[in-house]
PyMOL Python script that loads the backbone (N, CA, C, O; Angstrom):
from pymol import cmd

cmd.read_pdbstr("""\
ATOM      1  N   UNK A   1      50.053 -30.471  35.657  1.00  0.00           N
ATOM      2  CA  UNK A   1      50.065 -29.811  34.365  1.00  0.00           C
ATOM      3  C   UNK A   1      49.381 -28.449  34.482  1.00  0.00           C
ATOM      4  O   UNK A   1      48.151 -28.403  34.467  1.00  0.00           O
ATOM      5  N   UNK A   2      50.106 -27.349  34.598  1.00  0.00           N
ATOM      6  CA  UNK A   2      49.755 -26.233  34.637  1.00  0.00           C
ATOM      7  C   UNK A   2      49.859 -25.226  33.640  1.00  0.00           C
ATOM      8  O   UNK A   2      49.541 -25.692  32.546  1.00  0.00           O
ATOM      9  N   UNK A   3      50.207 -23.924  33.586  1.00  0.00           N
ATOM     10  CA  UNK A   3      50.443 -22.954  32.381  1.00  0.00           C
ATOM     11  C   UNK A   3      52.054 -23.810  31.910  1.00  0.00           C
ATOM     12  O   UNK A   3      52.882 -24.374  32.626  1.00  0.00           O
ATOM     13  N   UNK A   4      52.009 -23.570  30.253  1.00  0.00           N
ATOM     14  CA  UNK A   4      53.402 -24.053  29.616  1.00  0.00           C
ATOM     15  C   UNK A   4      53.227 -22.844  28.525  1.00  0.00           C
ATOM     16  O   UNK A   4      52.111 -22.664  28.038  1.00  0.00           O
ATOM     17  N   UNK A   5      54.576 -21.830  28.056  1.00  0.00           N
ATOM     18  CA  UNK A   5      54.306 -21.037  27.605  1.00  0.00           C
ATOM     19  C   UNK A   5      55.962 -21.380  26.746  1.00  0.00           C
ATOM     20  O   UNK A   5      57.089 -21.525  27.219  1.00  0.00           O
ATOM     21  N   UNK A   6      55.446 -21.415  25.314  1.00  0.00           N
ATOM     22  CA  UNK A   6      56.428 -21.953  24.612  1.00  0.00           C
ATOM     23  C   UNK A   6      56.981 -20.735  23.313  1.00  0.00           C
ATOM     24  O   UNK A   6      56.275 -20.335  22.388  1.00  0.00           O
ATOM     25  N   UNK A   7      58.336 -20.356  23.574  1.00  0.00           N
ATOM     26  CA  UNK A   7      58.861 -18.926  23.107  1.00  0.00           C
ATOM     27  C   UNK A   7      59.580 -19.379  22.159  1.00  0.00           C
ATOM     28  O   UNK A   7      60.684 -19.911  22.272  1.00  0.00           O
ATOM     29  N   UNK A   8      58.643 -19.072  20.662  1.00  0.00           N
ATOM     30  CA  UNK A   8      59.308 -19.347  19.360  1.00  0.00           C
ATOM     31  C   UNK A   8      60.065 -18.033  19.109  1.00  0.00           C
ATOM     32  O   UNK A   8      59.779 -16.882  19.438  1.00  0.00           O
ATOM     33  N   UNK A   9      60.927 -18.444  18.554  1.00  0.00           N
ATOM     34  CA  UNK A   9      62.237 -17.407  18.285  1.00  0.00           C
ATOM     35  C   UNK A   9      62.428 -17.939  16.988  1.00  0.00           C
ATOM     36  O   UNK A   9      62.080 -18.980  16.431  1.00  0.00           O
ATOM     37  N   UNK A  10      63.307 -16.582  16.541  1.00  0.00           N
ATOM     38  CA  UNK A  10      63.517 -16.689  14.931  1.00  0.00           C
ATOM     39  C   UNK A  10      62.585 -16.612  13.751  1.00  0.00           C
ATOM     40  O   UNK A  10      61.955 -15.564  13.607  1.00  0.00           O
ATOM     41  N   UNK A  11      62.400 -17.707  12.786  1.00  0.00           N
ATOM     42  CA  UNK A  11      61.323 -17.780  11.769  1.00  0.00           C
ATOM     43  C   UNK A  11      60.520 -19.009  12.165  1.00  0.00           C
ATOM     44  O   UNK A  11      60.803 -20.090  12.682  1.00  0.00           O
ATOM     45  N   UNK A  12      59.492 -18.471  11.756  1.00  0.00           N
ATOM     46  CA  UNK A  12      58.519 -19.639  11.548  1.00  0.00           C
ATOM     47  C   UNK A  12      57.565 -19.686  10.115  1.00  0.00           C
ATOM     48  O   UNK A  12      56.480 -19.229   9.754  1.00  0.00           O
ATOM     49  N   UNK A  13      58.491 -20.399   9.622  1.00  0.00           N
ATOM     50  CA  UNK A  13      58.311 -20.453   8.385  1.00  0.00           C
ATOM     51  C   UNK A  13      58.121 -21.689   7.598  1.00  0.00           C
ATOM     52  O   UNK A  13      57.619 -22.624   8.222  1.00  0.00           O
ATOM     53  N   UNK A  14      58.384 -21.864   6.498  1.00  0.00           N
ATOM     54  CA  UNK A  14      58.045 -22.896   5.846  1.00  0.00           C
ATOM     55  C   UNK A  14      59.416 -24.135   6.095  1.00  0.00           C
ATOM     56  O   UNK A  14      59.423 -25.357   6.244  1.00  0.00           O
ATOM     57  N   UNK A  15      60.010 -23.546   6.067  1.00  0.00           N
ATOM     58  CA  UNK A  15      61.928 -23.930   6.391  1.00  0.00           C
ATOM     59  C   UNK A  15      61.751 -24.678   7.550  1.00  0.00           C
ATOM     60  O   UNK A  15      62.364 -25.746   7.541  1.00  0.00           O
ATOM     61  N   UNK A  16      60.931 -24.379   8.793  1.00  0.00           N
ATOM     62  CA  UNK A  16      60.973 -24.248  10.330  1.00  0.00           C
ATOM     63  C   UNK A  16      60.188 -25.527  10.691  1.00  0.00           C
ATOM     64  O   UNK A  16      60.573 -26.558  11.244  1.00  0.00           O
ATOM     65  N   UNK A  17      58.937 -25.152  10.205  1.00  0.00           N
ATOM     66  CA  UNK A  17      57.259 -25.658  10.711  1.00  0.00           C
ATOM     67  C   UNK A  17      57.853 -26.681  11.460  1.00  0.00           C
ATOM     68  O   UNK A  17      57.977 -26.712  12.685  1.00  0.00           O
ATOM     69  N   UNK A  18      58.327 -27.783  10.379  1.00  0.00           N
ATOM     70  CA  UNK A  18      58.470 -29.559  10.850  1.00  0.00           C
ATOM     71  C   UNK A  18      59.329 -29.429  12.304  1.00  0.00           C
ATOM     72  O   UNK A  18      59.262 -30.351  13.116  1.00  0.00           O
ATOM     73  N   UNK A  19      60.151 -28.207  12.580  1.00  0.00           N
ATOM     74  CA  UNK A  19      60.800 -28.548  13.490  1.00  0.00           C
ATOM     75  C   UNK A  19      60.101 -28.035  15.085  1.00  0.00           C
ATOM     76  O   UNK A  19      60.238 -28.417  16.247  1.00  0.00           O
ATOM     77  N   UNK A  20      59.009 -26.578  14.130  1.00  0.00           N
ATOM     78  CA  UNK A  20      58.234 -26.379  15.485  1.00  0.00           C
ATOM     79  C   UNK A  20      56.792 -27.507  15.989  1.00  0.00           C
ATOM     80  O   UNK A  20      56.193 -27.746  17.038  1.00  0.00           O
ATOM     81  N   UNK A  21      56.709 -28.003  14.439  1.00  0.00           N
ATOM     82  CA  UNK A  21      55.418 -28.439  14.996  1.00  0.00           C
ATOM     83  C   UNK A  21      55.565 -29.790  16.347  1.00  0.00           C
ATOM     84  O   UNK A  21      54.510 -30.059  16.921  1.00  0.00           O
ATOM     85  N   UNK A  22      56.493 -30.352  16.666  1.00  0.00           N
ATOM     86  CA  UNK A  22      57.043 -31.198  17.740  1.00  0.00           C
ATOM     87  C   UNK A  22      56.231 -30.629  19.164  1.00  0.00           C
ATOM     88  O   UNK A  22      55.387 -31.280  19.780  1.00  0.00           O
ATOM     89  N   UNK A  23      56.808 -28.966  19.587  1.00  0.00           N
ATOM     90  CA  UNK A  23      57.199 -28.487  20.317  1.00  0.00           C
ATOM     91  C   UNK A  23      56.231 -27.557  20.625  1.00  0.00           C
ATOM     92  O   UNK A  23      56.327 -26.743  21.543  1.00  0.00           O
ATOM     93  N   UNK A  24      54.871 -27.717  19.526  1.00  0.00           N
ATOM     94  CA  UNK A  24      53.622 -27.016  19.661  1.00  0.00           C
ATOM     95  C   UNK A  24      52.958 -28.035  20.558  1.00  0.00           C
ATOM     96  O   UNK A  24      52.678 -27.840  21.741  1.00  0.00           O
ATOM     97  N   UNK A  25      52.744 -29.105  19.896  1.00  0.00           N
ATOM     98  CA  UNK A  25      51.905 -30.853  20.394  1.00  0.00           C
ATOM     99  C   UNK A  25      52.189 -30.158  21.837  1.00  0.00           C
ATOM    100  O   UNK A  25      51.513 -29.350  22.474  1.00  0.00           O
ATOM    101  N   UNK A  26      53.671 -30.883  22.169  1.00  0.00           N
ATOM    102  CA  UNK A  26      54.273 -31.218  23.292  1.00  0.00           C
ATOM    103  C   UNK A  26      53.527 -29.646  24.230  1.00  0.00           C
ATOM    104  O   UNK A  26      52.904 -30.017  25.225  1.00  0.00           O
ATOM    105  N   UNK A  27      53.523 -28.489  24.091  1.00  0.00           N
ATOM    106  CA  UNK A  27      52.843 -27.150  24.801  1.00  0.00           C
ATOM    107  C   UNK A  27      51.206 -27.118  24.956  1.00  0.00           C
ATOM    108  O   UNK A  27      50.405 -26.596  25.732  1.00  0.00           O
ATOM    109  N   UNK A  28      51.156 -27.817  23.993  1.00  0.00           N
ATOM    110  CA  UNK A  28      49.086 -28.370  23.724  1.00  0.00           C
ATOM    111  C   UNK A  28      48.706 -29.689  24.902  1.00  0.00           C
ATOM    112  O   UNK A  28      47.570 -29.773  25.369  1.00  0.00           O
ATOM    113  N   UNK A  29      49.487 -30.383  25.176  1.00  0.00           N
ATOM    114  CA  UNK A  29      49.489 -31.015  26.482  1.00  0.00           C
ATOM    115  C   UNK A  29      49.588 -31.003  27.523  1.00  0.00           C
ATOM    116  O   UNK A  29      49.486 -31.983  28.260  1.00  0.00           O
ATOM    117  N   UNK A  30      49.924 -29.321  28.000  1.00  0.00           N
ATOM    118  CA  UNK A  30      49.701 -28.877  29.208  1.00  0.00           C
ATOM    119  C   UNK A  30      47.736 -28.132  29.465  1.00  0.00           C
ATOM    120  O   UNK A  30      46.918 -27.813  28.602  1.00  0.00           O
ATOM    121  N   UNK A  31      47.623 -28.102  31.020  1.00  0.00           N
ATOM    122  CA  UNK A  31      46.544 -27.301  30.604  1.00  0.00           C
ATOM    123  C   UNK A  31      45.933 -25.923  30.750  1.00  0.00           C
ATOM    124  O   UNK A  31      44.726 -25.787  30.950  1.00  0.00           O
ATOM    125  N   UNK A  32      46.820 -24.840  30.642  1.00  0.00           N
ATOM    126  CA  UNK A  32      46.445 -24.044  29.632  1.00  0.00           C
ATOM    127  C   UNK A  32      47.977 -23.113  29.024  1.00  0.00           C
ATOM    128  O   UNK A  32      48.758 -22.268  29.461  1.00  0.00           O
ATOM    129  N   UNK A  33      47.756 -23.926  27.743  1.00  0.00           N
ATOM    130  CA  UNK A  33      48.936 -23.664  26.732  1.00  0.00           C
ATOM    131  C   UNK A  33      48.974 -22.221  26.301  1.00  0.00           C
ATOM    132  O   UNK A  33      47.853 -21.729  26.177  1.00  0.00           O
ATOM    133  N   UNK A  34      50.211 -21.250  25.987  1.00  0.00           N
ATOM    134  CA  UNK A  34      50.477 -20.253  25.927  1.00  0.00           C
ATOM    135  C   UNK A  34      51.711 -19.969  24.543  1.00  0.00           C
ATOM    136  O   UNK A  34      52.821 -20.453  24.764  1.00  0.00           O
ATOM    137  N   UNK A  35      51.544 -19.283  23.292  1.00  0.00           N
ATOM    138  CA  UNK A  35      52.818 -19.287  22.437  1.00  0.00           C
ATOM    139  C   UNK A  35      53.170 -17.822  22.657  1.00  0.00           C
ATOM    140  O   UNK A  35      52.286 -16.966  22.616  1.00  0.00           O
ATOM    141  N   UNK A  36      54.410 -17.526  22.883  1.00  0.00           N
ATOM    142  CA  UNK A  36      54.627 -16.237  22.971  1.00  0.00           C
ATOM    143  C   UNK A  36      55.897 -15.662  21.558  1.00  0.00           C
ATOM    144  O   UNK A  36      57.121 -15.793  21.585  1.00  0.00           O
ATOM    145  N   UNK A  37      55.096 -15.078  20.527  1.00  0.00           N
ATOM    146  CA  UNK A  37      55.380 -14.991  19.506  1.00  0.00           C
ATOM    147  C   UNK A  37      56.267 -13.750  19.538  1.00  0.00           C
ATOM    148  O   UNK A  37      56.661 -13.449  18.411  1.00  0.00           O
ATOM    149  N   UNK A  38      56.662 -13.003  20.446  1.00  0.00           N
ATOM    150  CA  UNK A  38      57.211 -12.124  20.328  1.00  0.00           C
ATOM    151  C   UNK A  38      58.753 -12.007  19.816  1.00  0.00           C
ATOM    152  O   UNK A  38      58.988 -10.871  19.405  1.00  0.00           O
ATOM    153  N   UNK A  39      59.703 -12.767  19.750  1.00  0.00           N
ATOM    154  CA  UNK A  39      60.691 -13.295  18.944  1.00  0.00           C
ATOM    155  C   UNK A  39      60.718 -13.777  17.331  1.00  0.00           C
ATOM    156  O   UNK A  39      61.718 -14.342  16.887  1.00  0.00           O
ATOM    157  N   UNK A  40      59.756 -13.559  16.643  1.00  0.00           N
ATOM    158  CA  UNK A  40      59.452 -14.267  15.625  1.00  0.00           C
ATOM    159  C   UNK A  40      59.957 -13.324  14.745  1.00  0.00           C
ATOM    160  O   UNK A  40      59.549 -12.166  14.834  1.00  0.00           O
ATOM    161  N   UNK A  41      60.960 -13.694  13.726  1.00  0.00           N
ATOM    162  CA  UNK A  41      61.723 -12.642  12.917  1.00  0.00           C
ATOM    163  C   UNK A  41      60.845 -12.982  11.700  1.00  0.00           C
ATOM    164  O   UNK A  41      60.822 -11.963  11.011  1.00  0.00           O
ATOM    165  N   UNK A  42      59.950 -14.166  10.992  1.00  0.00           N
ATOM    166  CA  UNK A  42      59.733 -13.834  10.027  1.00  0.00           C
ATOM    167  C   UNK A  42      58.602 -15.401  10.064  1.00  0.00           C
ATOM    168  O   UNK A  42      58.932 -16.524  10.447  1.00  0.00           O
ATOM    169  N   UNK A  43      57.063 -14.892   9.455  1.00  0.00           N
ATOM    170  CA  UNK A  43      55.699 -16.101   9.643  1.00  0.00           C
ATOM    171  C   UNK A  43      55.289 -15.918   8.145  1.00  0.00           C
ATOM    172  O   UNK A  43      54.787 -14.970   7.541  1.00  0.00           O
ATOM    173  N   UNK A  44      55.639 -17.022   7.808  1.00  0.00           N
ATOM    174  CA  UNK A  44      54.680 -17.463   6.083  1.00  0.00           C
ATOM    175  C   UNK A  44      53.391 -18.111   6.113  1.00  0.00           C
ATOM    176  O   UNK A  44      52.660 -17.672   7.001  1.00  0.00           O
ATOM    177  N   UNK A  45      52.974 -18.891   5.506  1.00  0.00           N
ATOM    178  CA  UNK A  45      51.677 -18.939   4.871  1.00  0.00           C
ATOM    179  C   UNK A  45      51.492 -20.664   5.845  1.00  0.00           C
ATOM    180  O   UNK A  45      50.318 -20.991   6.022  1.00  0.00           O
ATOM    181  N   UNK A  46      52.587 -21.662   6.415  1.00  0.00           N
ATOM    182  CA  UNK A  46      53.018 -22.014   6.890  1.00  0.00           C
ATOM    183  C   UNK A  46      52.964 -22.120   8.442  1.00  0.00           C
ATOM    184  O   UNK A  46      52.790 -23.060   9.217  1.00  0.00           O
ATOM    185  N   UNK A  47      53.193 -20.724   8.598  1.00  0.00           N
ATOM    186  CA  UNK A  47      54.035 -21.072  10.102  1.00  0.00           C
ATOM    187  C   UNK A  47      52.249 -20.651  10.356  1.00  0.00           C
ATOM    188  O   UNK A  47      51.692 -21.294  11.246  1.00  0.00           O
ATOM    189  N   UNK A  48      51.434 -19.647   9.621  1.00  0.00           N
ATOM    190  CA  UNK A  48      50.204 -19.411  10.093  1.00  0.00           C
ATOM    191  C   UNK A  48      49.376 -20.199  10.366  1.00  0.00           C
ATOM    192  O   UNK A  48      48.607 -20.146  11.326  1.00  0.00           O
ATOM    193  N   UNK A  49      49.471 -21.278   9.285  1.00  0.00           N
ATOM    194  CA  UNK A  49      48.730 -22.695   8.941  1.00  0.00           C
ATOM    195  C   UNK A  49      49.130 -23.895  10.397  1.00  0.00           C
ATOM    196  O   UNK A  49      48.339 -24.778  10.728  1.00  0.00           O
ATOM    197  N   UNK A  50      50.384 -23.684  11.042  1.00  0.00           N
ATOM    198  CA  UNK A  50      50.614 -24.522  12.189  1.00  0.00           C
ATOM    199  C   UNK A  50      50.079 -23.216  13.283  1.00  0.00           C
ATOM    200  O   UNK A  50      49.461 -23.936  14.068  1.00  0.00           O
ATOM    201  N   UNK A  51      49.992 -22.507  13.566  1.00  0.00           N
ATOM    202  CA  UNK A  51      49.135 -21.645  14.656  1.00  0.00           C
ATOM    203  C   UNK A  51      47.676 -22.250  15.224  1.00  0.00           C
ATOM    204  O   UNK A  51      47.332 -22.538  16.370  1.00  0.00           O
ATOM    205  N   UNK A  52      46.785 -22.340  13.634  1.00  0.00           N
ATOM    206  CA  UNK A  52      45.593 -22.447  13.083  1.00  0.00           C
ATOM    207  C   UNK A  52      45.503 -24.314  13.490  1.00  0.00           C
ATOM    208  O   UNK A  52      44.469 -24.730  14.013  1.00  0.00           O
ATOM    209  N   UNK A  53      46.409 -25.075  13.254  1.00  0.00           N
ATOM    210  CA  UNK A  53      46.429 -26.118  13.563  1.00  0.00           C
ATOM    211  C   UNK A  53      46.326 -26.227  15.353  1.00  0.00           C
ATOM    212  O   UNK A  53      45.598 -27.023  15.947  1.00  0.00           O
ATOM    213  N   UNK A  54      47.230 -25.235  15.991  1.00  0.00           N
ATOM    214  CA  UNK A  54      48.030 -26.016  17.440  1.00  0.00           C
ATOM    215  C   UNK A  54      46.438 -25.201  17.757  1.00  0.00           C
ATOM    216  O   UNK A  54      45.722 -25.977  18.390  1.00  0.00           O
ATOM    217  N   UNK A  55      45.813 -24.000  17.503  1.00  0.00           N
ATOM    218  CA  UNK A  55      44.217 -23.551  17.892  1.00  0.00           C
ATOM    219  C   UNK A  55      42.742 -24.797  17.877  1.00  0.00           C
ATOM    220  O   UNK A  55      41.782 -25.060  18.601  1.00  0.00           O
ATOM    221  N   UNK A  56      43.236 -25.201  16.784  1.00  0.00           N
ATOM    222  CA  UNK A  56      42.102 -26.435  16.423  1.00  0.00           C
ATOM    223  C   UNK A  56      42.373 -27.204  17.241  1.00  0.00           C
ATOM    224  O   UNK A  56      41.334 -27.704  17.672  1.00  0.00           O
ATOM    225  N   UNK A  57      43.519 -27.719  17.871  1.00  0.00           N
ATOM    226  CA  UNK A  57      43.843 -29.008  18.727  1.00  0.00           C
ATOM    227  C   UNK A  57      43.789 -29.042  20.210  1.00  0.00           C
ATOM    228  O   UNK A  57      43.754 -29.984  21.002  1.00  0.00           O
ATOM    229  N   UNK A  58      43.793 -27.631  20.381  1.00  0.00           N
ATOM    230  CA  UNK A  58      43.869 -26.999  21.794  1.00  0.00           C
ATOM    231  C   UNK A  58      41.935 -26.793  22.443  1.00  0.00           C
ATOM    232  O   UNK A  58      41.556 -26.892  23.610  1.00  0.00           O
ATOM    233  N   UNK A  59      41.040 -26.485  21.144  1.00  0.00           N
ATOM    234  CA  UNK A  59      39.914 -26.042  21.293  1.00  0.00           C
ATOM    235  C   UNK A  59      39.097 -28.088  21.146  1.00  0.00           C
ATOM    236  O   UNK A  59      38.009 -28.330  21.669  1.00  0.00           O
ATOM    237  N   UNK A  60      39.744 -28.982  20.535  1.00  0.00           N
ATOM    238  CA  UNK A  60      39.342 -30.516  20.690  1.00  0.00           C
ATOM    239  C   UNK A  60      39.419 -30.861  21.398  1.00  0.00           C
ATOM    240  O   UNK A  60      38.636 -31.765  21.689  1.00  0.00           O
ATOM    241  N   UNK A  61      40.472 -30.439  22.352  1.00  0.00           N
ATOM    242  CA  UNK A  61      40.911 -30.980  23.603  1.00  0.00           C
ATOM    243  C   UNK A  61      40.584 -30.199  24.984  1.00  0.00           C
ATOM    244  O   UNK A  61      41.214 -30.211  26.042  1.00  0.00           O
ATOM    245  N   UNK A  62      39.432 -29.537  24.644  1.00  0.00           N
ATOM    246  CA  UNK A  62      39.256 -28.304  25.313  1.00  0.00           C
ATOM    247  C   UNK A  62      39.578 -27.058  26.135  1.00  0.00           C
ATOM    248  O   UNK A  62      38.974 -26.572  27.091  1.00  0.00           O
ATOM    249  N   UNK A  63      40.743 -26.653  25.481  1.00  0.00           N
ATOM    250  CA  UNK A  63      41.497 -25.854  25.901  1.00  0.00           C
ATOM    251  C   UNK A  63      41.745 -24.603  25.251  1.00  0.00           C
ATOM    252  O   UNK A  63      41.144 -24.417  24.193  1.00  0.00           O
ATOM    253  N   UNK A  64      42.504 -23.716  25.670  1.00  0.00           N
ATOM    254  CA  UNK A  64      41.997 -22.385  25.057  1.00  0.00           C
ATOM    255  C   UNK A  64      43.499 -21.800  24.759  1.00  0.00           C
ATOM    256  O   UNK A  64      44.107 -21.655  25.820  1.00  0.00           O
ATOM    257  N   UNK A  65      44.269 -21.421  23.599  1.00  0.00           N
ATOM    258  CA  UNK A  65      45.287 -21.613  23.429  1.00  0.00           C
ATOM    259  C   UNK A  65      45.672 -19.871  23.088  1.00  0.00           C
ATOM    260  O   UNK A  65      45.143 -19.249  22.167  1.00  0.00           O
ATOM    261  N   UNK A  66      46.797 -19.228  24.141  1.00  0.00           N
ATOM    262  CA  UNK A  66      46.685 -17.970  24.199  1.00  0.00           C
ATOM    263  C   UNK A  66      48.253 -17.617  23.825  1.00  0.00           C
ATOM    264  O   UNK A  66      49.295 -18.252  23.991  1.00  0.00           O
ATOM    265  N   UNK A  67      47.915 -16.100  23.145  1.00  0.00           N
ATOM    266  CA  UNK A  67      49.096 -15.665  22.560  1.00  0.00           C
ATOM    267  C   UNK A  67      49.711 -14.856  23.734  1.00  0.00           C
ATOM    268  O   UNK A  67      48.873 -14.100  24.226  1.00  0.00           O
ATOM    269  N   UNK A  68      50.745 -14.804  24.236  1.00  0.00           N
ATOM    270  CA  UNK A  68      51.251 -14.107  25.141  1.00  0.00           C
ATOM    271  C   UNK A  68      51.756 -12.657  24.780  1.00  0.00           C
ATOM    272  O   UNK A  68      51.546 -11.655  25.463  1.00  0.00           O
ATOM    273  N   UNK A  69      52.613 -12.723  23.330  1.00  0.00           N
ATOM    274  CA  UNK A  69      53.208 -11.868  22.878  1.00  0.00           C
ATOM    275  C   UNK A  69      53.982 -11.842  21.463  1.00  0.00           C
ATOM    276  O   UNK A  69      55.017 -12.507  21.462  1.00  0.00           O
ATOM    277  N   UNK A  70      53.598 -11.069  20.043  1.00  0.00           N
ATOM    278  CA  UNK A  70      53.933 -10.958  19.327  1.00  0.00           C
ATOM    279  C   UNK A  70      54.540 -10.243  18.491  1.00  0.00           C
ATOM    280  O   UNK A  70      53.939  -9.170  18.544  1.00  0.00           O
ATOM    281  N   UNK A  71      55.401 -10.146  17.704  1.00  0.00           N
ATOM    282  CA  UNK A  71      56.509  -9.259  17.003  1.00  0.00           C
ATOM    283  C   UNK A  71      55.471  -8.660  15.761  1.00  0.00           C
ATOM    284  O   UNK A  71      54.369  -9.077  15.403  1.00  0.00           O
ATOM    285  N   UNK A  72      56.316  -7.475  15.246  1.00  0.00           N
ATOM    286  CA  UNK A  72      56.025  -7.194  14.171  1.00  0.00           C
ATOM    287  C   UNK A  72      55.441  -8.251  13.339  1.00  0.00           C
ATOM    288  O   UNK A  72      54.214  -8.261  13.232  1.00  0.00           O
ATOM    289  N   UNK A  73      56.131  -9.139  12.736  1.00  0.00           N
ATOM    290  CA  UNK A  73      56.138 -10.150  12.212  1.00  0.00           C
ATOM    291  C   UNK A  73      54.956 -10.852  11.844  1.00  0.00           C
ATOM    292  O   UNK A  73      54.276 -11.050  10.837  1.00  0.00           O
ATOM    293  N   UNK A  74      54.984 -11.242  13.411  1.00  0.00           N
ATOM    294  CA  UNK A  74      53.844 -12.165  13.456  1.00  0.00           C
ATOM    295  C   UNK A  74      52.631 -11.585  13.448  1.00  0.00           C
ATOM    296  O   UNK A  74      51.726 -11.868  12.664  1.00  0.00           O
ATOM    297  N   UNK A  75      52.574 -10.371  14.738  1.00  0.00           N
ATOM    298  CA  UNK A  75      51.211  -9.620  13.856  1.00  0.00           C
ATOM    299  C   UNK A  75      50.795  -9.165  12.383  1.00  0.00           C
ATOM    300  O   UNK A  75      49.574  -9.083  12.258  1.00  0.00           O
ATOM    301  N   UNK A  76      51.482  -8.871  11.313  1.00  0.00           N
ATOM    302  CA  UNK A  76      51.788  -8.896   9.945  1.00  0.00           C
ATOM    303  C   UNK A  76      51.075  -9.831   9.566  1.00  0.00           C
ATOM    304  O   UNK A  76      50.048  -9.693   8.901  1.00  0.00           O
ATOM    305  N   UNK A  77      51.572 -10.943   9.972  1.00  0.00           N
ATOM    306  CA  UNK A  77      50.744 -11.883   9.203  1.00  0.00           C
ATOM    307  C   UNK A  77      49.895 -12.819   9.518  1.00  0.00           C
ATOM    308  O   UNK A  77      49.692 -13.835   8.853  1.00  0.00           O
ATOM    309  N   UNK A  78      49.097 -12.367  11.062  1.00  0.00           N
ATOM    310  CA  UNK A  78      48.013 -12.641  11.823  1.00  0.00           C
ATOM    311  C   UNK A  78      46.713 -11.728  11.584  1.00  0.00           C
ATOM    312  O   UNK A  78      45.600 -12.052  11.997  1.00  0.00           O
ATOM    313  N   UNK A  79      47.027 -10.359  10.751  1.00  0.00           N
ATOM    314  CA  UNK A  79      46.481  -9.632  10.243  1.00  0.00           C
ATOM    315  C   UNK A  79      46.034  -9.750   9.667  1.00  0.00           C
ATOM    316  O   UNK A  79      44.816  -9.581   9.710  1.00  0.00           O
ATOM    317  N   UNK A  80      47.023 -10.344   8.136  1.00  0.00           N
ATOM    318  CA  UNK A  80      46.876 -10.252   6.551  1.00  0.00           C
ATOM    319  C   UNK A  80      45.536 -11.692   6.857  1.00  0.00           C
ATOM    320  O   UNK A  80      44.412 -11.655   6.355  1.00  0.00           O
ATOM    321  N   UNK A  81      45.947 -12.615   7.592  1.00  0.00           N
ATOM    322  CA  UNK A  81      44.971 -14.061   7.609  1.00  0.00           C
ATOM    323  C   UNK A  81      43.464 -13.659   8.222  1.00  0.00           C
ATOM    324  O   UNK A  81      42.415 -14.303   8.199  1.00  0.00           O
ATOM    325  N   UNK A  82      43.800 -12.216   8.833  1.00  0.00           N
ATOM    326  CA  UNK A  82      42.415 -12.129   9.470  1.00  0.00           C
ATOM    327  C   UNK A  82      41.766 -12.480  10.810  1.00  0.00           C
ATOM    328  O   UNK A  82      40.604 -12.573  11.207  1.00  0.00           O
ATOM    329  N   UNK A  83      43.098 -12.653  11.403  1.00  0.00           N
ATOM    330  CA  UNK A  83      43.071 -13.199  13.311  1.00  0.00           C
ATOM    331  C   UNK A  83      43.513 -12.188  14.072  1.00  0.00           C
ATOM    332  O   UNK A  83      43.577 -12.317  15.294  1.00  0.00           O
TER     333      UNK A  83
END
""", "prot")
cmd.dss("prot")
cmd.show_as("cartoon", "prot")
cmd.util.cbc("prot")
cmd.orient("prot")
């Protein structure tokens, strides 16, 4: 279990979450997990709230959970939250 670097594309949104949050877990079980946000056409209040989650689960499990790369988008609203 080495680097796993998991490339959300599209939205991550409220629409989305249930389908990313699977595929966050499953990247949080390697050891040292990577999201590379740079594909992300559009992050709600939501998709921020599962970030903030896959961070909390990664830092329990002692691991350190790193952004590789992010879109407009997602910086937008990694901003507005204050990260």
């Amino acid at each position: 279990m080495g680097d796993e670097v998991l490339f959300v594309e599209a939205e991550l949104g409220i629409y989305k979450v249930a389908q990313w949050k699977p595929r966050f877990l499953e990247t949080l079980a390697h050891a040292e997990p990577a999201l590379d946000l740079s594909a992300v056409t559009e992050m709600d209040g939501a998709g921020l709230q599962l970030l903030l989650f896959a961070q909390r689960e990664a830092r329990a499990s002692g691991k350190t959970l790193r952004l590789t790369g992010a879109s407009a988008a997602a910086k937008g609203a990694l901003r507005l939250a204050g990260q």
